[in-house]
C-alpha positions in Angstrom: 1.1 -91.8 -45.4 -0.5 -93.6 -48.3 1.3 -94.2 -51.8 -1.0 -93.5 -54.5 0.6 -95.2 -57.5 -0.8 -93.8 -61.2 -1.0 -95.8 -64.1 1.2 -94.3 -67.2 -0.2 -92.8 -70.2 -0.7 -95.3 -72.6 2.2 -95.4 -75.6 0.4 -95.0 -79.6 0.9 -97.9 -81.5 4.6 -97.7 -83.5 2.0 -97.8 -87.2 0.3 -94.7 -86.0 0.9 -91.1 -87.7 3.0 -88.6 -85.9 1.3 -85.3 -85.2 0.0 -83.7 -88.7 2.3 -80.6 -89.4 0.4 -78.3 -92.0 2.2 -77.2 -94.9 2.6 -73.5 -95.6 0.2 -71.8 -97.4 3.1 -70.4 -99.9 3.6 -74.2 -100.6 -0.2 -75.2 -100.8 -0.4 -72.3 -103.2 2.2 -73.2 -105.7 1.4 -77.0 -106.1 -2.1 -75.7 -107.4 -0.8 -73.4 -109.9 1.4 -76.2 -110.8 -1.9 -78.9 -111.1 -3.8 -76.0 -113.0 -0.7 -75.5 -115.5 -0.5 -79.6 -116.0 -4.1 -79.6 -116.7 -4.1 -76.6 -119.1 -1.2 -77.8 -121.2 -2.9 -81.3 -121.4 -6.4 -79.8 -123.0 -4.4 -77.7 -125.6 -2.8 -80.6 -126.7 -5.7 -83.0 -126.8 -8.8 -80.9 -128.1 -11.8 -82.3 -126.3 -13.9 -83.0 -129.0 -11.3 -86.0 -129.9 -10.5 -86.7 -126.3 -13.7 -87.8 -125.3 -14.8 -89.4 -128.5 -14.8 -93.4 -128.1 -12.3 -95.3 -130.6 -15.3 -96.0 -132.8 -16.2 -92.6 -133.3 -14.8 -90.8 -135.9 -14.3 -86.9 -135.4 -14.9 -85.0 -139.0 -14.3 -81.2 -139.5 -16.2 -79.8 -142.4 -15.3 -76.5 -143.9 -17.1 -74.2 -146.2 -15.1 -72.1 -148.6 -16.2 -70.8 -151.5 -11.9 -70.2 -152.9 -11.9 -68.0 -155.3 -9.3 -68.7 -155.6 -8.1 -71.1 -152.5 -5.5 -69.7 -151.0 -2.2 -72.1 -150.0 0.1 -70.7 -147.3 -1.6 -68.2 -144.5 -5.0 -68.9 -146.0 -7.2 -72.2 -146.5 -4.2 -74.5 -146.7 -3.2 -73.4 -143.7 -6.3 -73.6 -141.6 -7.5 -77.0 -143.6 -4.5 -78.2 -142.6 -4.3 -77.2 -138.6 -8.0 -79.1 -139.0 -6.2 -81.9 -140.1 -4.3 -82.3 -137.2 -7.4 -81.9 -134.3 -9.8 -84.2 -136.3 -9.4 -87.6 -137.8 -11.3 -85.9 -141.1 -11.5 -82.9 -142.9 -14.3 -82.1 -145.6 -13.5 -79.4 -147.6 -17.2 -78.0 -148.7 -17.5 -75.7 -151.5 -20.1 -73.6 -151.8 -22.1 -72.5 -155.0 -22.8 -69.1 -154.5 -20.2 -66.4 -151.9 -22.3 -65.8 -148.8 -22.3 -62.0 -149.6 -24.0 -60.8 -152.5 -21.8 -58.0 -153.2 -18.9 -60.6 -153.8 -21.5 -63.3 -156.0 -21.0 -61.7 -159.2 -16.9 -61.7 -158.3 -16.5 -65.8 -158.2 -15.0 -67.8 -161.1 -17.4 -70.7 -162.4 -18.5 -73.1 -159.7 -17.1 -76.1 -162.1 -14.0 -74.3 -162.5 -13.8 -73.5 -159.0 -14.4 -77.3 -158.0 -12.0 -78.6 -160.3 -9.3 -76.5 -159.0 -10.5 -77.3 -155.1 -9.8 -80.8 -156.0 -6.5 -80.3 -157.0 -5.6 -78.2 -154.1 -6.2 -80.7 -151.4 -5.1 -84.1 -153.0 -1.8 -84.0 -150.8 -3.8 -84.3 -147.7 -5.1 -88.0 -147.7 -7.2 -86.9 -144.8 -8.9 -84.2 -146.7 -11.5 -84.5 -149.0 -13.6 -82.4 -151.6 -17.5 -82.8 -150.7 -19.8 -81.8 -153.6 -23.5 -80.8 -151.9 -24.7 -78.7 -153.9 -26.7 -78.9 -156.5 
């Protein structure tokens, strides 16, 4: 009778990685929501026209109005001054003549208009009343 003698399977080094157990999908499925959430929160509170500008570049918002008269709370204050916030500059642009003609003959003198414009906005050291036209 002859004694065959086997060699023994050989041990995995102690550093390797146990047996990869996979995770539930349930799981998989909620840490992306979670990722997508992080990453949707984070672009509403950097708007990406600032985030990706380099330090050097300043971002300027400019906004045509023709306020007659300007409006302060709910109206052109209000959206010159969420503008404000998003961009490093606002220019306020007024305009010579309304965009419709049916509301042309309606507007207060352009100097008049300007004047009060001016006023308006001083608070807002980022803001600031752009005279283009002729």
């Amino acid at each position: 009778m002859a004694l065959a003698w086997r060699r023994p399977p050989p041990k995995p080094p102690p550093s390797a990685p146990g047996p990869r157990v996979p995770l539930p999908s349930i799981v998989v499925v909620a840490l992306l929501l979670l990722l997508l959430e992080l990453l949707r929160r984070r672009r509403r509170r950097d708007p990406p026209a600032i985030r990706r500008a380099p330090a050097s570049v300043r971002s300027v918002a400019i906004y045509g109005l023709s306020a007659n008269p300007p409006t302060s709370k709910g109206g052109h204050a209000t959206l010159v001054r969420k503008l404000a916030e998003d961009f490093d500059e606002v220019w306020v642009l007024p305009v010579y003549s309304h965009a419709f003609a049916e509301k042309d003959g309606e507007l207060a003198a352009y100097e008049h208009r300007h004047r009060v414009r001016s006023i308006h906005w001083s608070p807002y050291d980022r803001v600031r009343v752009v005279n283009a036209d002729p």
